[in-house]
PAZAPA-4460 file (N, C-alpha, C; in steps of 0.05 Angstrom, whole numbers, plus 32768, in hexadecimal, padded with zeros to 4 digits):
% residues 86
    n_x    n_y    n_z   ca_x   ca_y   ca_z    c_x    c_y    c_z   seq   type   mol
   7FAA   8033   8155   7FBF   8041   8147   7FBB   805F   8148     1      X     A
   7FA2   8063   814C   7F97   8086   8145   7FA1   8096   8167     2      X     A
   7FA0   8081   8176   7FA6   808B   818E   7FC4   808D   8197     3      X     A
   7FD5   807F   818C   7FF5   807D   8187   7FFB   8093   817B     4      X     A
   7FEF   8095   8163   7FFA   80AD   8151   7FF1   80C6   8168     5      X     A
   7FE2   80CB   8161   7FE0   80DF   8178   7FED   80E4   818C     6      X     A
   7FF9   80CE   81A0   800A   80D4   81BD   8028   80CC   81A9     7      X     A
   802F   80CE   8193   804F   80C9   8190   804E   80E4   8177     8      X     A
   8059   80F5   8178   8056   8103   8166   8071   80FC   814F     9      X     A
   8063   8105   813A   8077   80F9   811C   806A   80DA   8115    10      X     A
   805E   80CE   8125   8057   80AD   8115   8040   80B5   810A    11      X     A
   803B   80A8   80FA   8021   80A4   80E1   801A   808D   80DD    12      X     A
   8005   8080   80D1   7FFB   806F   80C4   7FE9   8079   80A7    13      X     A
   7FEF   8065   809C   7FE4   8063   807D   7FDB   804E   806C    14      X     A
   7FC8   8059   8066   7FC1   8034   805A   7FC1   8031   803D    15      X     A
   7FD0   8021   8033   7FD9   801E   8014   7FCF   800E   8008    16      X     A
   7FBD   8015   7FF1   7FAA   7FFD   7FE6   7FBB   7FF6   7FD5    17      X     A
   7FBA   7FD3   7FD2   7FCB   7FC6   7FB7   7FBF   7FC8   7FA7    18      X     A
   7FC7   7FCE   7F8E   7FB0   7FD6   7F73   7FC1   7FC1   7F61    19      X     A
   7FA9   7FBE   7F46   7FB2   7FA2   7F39   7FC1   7FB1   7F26    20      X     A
   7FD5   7FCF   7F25   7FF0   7FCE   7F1A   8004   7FD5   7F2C    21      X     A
   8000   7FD2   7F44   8010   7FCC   7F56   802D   7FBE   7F54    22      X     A
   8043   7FBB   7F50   805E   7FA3   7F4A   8059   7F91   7F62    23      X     A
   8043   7F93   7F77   804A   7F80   7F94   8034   7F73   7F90    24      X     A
   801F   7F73   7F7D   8006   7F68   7F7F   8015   7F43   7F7B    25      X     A
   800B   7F3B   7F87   8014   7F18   7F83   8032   7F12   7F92    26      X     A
   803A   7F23   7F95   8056   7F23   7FA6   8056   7F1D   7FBF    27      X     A
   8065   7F17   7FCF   806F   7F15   7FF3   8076   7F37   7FF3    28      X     A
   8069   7F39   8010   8077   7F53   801E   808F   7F52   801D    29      X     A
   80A5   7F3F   802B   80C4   7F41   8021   80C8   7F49   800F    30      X     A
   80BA   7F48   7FFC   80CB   7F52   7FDF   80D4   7F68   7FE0    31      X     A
   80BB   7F7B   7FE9   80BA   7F9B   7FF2   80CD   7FAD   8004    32      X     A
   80D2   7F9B   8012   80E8   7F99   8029   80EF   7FC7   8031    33      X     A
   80D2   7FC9   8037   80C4   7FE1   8039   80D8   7FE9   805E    34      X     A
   80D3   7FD9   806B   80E5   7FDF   807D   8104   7FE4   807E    35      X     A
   8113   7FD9   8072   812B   7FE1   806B   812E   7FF2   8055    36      X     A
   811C   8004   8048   8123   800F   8033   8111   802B   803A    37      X     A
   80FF   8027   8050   80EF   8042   805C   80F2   8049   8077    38      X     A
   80FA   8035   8086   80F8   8039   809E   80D8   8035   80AF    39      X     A
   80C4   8032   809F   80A4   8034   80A1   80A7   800F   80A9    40      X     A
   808A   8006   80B7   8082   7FEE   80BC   806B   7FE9   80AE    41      X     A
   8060   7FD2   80A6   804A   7FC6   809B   8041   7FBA   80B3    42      X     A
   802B   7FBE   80BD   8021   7FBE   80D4   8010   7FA5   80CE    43      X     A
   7FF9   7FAD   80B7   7FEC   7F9B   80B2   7FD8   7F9F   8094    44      X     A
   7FD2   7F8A   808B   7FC6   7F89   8075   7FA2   7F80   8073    45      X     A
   7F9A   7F92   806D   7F74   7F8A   8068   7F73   7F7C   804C    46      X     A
   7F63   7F60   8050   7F58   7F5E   8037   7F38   7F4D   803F    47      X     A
   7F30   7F51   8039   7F11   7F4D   8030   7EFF   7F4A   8045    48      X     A
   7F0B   7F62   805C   7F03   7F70   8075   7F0A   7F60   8089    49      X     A
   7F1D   7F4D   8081   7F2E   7F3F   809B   7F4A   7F4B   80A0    50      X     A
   7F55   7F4F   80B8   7F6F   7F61   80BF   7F81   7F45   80BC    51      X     A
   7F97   7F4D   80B5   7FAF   7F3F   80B5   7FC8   7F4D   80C6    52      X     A
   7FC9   7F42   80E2   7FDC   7F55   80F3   7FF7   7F52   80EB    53      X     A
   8009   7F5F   80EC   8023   7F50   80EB   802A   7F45   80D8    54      X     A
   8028   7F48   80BA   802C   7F32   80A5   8045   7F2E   80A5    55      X     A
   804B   7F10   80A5   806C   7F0B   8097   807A   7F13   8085    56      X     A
   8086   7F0E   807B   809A   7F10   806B   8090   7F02   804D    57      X     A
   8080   7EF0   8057   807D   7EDD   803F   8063   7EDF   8039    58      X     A
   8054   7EF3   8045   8036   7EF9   8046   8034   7F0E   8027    59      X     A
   8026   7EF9   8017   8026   7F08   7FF7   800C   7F1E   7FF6    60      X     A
   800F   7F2F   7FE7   8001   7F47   7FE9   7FEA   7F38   7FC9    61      X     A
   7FD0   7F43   7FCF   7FC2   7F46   7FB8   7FB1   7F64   7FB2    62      X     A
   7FAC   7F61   7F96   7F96   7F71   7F8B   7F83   7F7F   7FAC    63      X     A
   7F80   7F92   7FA9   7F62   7F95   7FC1   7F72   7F9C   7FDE    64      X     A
   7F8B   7F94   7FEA   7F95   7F8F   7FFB   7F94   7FAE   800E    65      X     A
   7F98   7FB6   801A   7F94   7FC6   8032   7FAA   7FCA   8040    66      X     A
   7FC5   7FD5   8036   7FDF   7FD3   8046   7FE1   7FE4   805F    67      X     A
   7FE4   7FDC   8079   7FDF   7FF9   808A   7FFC   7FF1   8096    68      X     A
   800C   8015   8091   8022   801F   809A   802D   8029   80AC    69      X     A
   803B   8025   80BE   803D   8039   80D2   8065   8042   80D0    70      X     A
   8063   805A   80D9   807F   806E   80D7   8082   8090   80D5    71      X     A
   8093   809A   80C4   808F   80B6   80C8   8080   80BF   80AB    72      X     A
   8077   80D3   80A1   8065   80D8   8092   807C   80CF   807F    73      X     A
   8091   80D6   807A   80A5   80CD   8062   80A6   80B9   8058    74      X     A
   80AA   80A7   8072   80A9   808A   806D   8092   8080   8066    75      X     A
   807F   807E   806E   805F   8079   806A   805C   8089   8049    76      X     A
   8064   8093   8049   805D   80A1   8024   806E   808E   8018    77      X     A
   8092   808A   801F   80A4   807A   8008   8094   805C   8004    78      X     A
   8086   8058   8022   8075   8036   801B   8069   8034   8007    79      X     A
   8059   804D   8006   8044   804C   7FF0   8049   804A   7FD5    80      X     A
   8060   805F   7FD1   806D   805B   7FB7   807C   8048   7FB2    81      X     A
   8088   8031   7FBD   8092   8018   7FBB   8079   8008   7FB8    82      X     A
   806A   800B   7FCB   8045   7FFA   7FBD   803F   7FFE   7FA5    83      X     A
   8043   8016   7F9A   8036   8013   7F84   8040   801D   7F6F    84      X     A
   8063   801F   7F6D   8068   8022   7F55   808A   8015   7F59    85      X     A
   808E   8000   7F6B   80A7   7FF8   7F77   80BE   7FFF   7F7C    86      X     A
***
């Protein structure tokens, strides 16, 4: 991803920790529905140093979780603030 960002200029990545006052902690990523409301992707989610590529739709977020973002810095910031305060 570090090498993408670099050869596309304007994309970013970001990685959004779910915290336990998070509104998505125990929820599905759909809920967030972060792509139609940012234009940003959820690329993939870390939890307990295993990668989760690609999560679905129905892939629930916890406590500890590791959200990694990809889009323009705008979008990659509105994810964050939909992570963690909905």
């Amino acid at each position: 991803l570090a090498e993408l960002q670099r050869e596309v200029e304007g994309l970013v990545t970001e990685q959004v920790p779910i915290t336990a006052d998070s509104p998505y902690d125990g929820r599905p990523l759909g809920d967030a529905r972060v792509r139609t409301r940012t234009g940003a992707s959820i690329v993939a989610v870390v939890r307990a140093g295993r990668v989760h590529a690609s999560p679905r739709p129905d892939f629930v977020f916890h406590e500890g979780d590791t959200v990694v973002v990809v889009g323009t810095a705008e979008g990659t910031h509105a994810v964050a603030e939909i992570l963690a305060s909905g």
